[in-house]
C-alpha positions as YAML, in Angstrom:
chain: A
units: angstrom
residues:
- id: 1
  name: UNK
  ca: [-4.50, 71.75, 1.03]
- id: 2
  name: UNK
  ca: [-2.78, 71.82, 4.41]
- id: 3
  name: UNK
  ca: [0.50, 69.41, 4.15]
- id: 4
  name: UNK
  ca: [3.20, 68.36, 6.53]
- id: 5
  name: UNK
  ca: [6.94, 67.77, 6.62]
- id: 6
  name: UNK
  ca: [8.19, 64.25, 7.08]
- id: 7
  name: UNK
  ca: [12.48, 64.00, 7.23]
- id: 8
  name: UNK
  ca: [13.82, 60.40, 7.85]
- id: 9
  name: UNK
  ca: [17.55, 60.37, 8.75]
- id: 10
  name: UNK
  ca: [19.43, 56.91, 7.94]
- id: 11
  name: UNK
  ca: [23.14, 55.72, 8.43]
- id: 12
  name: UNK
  ca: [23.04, 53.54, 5.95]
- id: 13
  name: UNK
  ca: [26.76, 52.11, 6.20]
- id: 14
  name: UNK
  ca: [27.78, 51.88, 2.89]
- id: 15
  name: UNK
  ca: [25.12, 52.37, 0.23]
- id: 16
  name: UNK
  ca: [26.27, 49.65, -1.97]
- id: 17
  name: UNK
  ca: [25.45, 47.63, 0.54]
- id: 18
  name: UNK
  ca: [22.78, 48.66, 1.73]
- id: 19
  name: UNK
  ca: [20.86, 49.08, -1.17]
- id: 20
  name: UNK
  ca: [21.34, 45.48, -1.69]
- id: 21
  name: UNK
  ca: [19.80, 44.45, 1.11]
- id: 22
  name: UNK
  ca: [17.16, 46.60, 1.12]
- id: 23
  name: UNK
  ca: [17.32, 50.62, 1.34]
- id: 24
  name: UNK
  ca: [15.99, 50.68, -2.16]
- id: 25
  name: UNK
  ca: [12.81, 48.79, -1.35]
- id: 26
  name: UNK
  ca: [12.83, 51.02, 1.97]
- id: 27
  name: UNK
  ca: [13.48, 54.37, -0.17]
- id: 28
  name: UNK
  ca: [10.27, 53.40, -2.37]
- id: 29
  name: UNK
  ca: [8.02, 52.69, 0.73]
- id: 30
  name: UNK
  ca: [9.05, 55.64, 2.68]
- id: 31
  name: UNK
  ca: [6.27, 58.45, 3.14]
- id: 32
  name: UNK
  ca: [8.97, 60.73, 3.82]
- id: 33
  name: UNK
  ca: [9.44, 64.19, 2.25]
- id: 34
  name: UNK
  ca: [13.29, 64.28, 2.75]
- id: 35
  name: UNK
  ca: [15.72, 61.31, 3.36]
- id: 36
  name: UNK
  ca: [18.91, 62.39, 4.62]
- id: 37
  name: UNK
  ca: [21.63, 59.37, 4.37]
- id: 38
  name: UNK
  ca: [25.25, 59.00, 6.13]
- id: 39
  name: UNK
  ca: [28.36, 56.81, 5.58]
- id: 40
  name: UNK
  ca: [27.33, 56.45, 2.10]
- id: 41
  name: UNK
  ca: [31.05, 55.35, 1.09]
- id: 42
  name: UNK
  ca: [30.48, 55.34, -2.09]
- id: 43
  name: UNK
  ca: [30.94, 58.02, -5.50]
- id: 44
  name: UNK
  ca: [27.69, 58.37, -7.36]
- id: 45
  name: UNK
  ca: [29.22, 56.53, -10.53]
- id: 46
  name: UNK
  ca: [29.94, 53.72, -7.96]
- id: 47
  name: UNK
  ca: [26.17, 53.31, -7.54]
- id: 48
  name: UNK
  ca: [23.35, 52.19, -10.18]
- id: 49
  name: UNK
  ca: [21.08, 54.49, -11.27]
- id: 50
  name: UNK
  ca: [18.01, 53.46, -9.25]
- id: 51
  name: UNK
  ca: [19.92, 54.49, -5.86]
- id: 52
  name: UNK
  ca: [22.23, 57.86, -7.30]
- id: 53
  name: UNK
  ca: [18.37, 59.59, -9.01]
- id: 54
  name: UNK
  ca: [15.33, 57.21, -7.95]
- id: 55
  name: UNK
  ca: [12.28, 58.36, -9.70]
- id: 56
  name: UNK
  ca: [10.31, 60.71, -7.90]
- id: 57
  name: UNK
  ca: [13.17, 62.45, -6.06]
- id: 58
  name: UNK
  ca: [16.02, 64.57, -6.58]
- id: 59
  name: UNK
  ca: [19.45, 63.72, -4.97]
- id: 60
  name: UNK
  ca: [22.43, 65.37, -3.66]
- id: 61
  name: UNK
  ca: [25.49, 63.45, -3.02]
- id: 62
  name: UNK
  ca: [28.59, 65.11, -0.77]
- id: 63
  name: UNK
  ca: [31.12, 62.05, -1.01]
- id: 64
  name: UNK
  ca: [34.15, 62.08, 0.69]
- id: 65
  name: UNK
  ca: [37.28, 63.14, -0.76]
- id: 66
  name: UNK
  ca: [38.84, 59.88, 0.57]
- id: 67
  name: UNK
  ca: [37.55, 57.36, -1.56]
- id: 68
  name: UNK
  ca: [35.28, 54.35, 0.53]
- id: 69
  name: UNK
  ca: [35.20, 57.09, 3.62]
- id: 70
  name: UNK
  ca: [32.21, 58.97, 5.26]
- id: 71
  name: UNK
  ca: [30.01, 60.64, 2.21]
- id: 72
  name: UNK
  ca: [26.29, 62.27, 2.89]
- id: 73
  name: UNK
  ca: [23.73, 62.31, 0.87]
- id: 74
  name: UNK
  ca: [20.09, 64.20, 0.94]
- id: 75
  name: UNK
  ca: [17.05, 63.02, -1.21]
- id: 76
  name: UNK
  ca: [14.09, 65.24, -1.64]
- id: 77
  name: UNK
  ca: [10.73, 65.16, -3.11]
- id: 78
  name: UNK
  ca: [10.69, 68.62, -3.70]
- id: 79
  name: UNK
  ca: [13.71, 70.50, -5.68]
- id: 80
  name: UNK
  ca: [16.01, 72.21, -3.40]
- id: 81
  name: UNK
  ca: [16.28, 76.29, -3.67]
- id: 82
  name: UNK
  ca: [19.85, 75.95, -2.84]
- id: 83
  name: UNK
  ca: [22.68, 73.20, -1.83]
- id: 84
  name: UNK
  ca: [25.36, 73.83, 0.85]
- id: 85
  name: UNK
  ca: [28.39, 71.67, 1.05]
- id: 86
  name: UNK
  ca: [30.25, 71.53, 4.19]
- id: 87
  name: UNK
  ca: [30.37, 74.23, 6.89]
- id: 88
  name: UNK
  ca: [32.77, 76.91, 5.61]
- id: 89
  name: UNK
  ca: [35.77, 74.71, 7.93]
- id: 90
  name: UNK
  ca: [38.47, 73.81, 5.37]
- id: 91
  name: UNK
  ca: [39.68, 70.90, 6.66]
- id: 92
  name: UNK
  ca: [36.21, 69.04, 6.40]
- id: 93
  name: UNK
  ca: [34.93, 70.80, 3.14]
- id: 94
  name: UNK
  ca: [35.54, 68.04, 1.29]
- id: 95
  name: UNK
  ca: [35.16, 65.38, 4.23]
- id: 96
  name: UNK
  ca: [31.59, 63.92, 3.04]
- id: 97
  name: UNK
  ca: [30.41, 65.11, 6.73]
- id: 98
  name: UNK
  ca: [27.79, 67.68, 5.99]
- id: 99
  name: UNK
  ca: [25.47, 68.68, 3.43]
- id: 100
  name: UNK
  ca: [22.82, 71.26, 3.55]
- id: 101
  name: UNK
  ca: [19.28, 71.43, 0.90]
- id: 102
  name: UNK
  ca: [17.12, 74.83, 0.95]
- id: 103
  name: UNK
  ca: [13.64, 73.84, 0.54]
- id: 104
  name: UNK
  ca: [10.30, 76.03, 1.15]
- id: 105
  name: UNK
  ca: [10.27, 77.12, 4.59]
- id: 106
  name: UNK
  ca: [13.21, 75.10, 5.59]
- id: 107
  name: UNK
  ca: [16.83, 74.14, 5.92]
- id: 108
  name: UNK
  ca: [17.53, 70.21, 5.90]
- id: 109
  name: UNK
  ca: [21.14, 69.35, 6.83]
- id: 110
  name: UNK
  ca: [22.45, 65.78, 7.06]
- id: 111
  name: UNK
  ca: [25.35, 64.95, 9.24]
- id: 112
  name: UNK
  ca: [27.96, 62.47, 9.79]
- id: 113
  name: UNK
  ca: [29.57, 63.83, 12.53]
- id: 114
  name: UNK
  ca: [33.05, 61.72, 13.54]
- id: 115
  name: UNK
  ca: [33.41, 58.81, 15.46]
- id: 116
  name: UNK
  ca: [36.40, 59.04, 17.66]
- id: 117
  name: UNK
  ca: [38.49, 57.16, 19.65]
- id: 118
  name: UNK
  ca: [39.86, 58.39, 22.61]
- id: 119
  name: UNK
  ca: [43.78, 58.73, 22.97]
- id: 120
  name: UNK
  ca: [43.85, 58.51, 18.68]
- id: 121
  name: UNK
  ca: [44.19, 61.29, 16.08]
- id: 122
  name: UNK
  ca: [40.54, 60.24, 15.55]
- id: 123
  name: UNK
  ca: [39.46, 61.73, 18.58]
- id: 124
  name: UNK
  ca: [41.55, 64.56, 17.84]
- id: 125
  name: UNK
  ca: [39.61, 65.17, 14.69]
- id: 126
  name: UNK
  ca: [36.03, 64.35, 16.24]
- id: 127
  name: UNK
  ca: [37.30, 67.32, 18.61]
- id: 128
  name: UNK
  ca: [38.56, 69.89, 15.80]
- id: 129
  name: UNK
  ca: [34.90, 69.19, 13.85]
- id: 130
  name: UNK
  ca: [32.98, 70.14, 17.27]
- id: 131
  name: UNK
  ca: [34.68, 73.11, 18.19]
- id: 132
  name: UNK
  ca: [34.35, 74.49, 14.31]
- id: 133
  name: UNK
  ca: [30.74, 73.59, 13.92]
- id: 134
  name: UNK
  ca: [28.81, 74.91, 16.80]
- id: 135
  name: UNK
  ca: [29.51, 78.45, 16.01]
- id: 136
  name: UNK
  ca: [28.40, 77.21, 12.51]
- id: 137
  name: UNK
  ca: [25.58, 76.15, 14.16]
- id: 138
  name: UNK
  ca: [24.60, 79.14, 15.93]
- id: 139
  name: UNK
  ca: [24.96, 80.87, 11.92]
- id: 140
  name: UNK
  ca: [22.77, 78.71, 10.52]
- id: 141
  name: UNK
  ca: [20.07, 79.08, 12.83]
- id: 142
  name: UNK
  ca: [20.18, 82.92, 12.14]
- id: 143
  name: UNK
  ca: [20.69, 82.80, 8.57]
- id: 144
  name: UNK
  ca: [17.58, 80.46, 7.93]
- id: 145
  name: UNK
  ca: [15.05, 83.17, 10.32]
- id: 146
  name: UNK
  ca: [16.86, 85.81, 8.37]
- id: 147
  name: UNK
  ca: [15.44, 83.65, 4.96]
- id: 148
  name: UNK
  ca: [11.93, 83.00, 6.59]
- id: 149
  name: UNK
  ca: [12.77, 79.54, 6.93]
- id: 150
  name: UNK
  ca: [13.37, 77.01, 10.02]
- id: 151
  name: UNK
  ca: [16.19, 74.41, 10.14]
- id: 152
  name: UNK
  ca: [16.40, 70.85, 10.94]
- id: 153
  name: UNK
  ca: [19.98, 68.94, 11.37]
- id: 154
  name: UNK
  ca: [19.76, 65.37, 11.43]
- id: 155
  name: UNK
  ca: [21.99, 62.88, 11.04]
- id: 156
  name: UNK
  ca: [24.54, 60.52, 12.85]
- id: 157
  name: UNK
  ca: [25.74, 62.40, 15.92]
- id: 158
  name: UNK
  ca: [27.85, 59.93, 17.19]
- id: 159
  name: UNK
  ca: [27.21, 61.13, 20.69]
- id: 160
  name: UNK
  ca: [25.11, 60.26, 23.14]
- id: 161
  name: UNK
  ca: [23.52, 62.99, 25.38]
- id: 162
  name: UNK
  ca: [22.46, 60.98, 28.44]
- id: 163
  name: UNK
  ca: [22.56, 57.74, 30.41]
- id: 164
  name: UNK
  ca: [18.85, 57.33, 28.78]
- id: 165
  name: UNK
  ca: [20.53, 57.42, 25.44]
- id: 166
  name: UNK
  ca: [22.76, 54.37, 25.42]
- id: 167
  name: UNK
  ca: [21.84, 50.89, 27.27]
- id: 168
  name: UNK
  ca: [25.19, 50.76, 29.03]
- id: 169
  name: UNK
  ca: [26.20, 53.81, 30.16]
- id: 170
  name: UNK
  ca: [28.07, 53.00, 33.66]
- id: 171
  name: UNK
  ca: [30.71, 50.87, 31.26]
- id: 172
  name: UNK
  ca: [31.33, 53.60, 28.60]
- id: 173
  name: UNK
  ca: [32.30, 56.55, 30.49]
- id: 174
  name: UNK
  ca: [35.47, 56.55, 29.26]
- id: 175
  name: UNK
  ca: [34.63, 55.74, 25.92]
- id: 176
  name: UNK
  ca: [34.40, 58.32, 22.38]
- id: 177
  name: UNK
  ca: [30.15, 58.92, 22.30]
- id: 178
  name: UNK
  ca: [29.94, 59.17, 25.80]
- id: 179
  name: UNK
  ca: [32.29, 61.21, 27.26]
- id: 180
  name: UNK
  ca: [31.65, 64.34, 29.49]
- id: 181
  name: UNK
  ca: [33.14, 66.96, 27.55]
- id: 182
  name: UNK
  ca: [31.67, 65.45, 24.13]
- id: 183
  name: UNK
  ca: [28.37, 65.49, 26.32]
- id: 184
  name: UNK
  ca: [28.43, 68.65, 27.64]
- id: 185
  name: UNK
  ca: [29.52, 70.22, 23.86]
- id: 186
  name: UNK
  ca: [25.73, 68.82, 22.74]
- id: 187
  name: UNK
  ca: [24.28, 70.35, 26.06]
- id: 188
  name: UNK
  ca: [26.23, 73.63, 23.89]
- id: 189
  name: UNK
  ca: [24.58, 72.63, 21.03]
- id: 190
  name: UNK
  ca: [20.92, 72.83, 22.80]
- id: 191
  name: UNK
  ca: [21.68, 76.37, 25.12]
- id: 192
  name: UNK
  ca: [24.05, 78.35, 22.87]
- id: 193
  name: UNK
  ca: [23.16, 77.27, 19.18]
- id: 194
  name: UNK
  ca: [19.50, 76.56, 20.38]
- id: 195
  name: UNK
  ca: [17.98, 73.31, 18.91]
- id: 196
  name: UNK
  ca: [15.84, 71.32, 20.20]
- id: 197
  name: UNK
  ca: [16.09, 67.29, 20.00]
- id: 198
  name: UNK
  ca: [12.91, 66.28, 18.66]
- id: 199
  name: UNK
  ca: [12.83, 62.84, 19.99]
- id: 200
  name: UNK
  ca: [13.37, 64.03, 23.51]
- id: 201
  name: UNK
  ca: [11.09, 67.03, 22.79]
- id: 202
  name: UNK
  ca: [7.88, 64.22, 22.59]
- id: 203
  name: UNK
  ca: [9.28, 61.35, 24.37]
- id: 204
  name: UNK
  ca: [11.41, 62.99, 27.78]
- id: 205
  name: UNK
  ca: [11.85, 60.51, 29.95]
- id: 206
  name: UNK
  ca: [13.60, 57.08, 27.48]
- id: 207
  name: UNK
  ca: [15.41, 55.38, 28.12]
- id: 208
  name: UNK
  ca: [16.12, 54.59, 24.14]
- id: 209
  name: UNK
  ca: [14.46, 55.00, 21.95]
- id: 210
  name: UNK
  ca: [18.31, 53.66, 20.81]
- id: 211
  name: UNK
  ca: [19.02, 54.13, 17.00]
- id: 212
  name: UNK
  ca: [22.45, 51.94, 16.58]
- id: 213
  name: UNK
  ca: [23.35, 48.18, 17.37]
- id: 214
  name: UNK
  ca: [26.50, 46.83, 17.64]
- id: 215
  name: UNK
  ca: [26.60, 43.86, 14.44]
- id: 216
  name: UNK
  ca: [28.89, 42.00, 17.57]
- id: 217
  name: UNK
  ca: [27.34, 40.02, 20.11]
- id: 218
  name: UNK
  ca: [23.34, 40.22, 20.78]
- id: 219
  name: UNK
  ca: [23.44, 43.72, 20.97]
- id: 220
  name: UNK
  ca: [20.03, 43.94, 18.49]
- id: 221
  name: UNK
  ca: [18.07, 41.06, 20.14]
- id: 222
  name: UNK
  ca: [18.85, 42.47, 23.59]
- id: 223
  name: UNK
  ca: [17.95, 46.31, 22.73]
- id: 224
  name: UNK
  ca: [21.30, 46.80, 24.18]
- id: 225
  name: UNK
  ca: [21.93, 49.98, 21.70]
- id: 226
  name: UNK
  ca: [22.71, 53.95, 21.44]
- id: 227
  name: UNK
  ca: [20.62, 56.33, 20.57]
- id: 228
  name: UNK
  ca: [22.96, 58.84, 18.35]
- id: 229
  name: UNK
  ca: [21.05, 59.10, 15.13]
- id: 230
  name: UNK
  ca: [18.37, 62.34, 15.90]
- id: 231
  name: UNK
  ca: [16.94, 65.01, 14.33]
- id: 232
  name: UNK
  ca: [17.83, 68.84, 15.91]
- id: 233
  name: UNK
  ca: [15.55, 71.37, 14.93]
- id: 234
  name: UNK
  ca: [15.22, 75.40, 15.73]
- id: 235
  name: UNK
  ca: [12.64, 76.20, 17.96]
- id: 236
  name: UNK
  ca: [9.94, 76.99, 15.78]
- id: 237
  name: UNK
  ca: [10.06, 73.79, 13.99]
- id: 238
  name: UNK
  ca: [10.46, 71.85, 16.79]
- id: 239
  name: UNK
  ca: [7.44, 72.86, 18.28]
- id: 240
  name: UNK
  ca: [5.48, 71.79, 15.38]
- id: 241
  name: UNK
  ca: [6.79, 68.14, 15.51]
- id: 242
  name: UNK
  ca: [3.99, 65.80, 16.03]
- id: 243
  name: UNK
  ca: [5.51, 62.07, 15.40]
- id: 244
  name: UNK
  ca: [9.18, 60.81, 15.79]
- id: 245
  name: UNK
  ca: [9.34, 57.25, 14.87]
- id: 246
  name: UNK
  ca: [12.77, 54.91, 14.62]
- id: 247
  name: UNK
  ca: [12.11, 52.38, 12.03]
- id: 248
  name: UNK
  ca: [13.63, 49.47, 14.35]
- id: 249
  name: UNK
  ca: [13.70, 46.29, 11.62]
- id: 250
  name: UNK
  ca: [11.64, 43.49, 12.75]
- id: 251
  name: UNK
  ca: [14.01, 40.55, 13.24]
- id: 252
  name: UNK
  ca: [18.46, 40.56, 13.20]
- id: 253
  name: UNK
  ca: [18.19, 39.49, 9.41]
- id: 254
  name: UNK
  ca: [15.87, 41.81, 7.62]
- id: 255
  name: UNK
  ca: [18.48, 44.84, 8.52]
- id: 256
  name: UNK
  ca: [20.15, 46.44, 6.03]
- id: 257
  name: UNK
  ca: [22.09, 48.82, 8.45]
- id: 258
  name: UNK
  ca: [23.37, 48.59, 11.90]
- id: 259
  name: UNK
  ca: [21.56, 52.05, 12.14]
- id: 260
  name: UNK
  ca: [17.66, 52.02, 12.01]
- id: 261
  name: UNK
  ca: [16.03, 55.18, 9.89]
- id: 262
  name: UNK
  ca: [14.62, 57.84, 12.49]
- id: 263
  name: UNK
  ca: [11.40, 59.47, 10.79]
- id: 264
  name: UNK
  ca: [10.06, 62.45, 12.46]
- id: 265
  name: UNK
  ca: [6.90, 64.81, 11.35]
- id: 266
  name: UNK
  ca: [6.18, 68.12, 11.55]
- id: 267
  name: UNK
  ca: [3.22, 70.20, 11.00]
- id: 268
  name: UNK
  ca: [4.20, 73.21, 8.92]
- id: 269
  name: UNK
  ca: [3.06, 73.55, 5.55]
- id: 270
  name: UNK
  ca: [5.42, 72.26, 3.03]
- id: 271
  name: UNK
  ca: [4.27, 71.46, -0.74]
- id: 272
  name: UNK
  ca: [5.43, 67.98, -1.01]
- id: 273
  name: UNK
  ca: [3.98, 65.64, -3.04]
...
């Protein structure tokens, strides 16, 4: 029987939370194969049972050595081959920003790349984490066609590509997620390493569809948003995708992150459930 692949990516902003107020209910709905989580801030023996090993799937959790920081965390339906943590950079090893699962015919990575602020040691960081993980990048891309497998990063890139990708653009030039150079390393990330964004693979022209909502203001009820949570995939794979959804919550109240879930599907056989 002919299956596909479905990967959701979610910045769930603090699992503890979140799960409160509704991942779990989300998690049990979800048709998804893999469910890749960011800024889980939170330990697995911080978290009850029913979130760190829900029934049916098998969880990996790469917290954050700073405790209440970052943290990334990859569910599965199918048990992993192999588990990757970090990106062979020292100074994030242990930084809850990447995690990587080795499934049948592909390579799942979720990532929680840093936010920045510009003129802060923040920034600084977001800068040091680029320039170390697009040669990583380029690695893993060989490494999985070496293995006979694809590769699909998703996650919370924190960056958006074009003025299609954030509502207002013209006022955040200047501003960490928008800025040329952080811009033009993604372009990098497309040309050198050689993934494809999915979303922009099916849907070209936008604007949106945006991914993260500021909790100030009316930034939800006026679709006044970013869209920085996506789902990179190698070439092969990203030819196969046939759907890429973001799970935009109905109403202000029934979210239970100020990121919505991005779902794509692709059409390669995968065992599932």
């Amino acid at each position: 029987m002919h299956r596909v692949l479905t990967v959701s990516t979610v910045n769930v902003n603090g699992l503890r939370a979140a799960a409160k107020k509704g991942f779990v209910e989300w998690l049990a709905a979800t048709k998804a194969d893999v469910v890749a989580c960011q800024e889980v801030r939170a330990e697995a023996s911080q978290l009850p049972a029913s979130v760190v090993e829900p029934d049916g799937w098998f969880s990996v959790h790469a917290p954050s050595v700073v405790k209440g920081r970052n943290g990334v965390a990859v569910y599965s339906r199918v048990e992993p081959d192999e588990v990757r943590v970090g990106f062979g950079e020292p100074e994030f090893e242990d930084s809850g920003r990447y995690l990587e699962v080795h499934l049948p015919n592909v390579v799942v990575a979720s990532l929680y790349l840093p936010s920045g602020d510009v003129g802060t040691e923040r920034q600084d960081e977001k800068e040091r984490f680029m320039a170390a993980f697009l040669p990583y990048l380029v690695e893993l891309r060989a490494k999985a066609a070496a293995d006979g497998r694809e590769a699909v990063v998703v996650g919370d890139w924190n960056i958006a590509y074009d003025t299609v990708d954030l509502k207002n653009w013209r006022g955040n030039r200047k501003n960490s997620g928008f800025l040329p150079e952080e811009r033009a390393w993604l372009g990098r990330v497309y040309t050198e390493a050689g993934f494809t964004d999915v979303q922009r693979r099916l849907d070209p022209e936008g604007p949106g569809p945006y991914t993260w909502w500021s909790y100030r203001g009316q930034a939800f009820d006026n679709d006044s948003g970013w869209r920085i949570d996506c789902q990179l995939a190698t070439p092969g794979l990203a030819e196969k995708v046939v759907d890429v959804v973001v799970e935009r919550a109905a109403a202000y109240d029934q979210r239970w992150s100020d990121h919505a879930p991005v779902t794509a599907t692709y059409d390669i056989d995968f065992p599932g459930r």
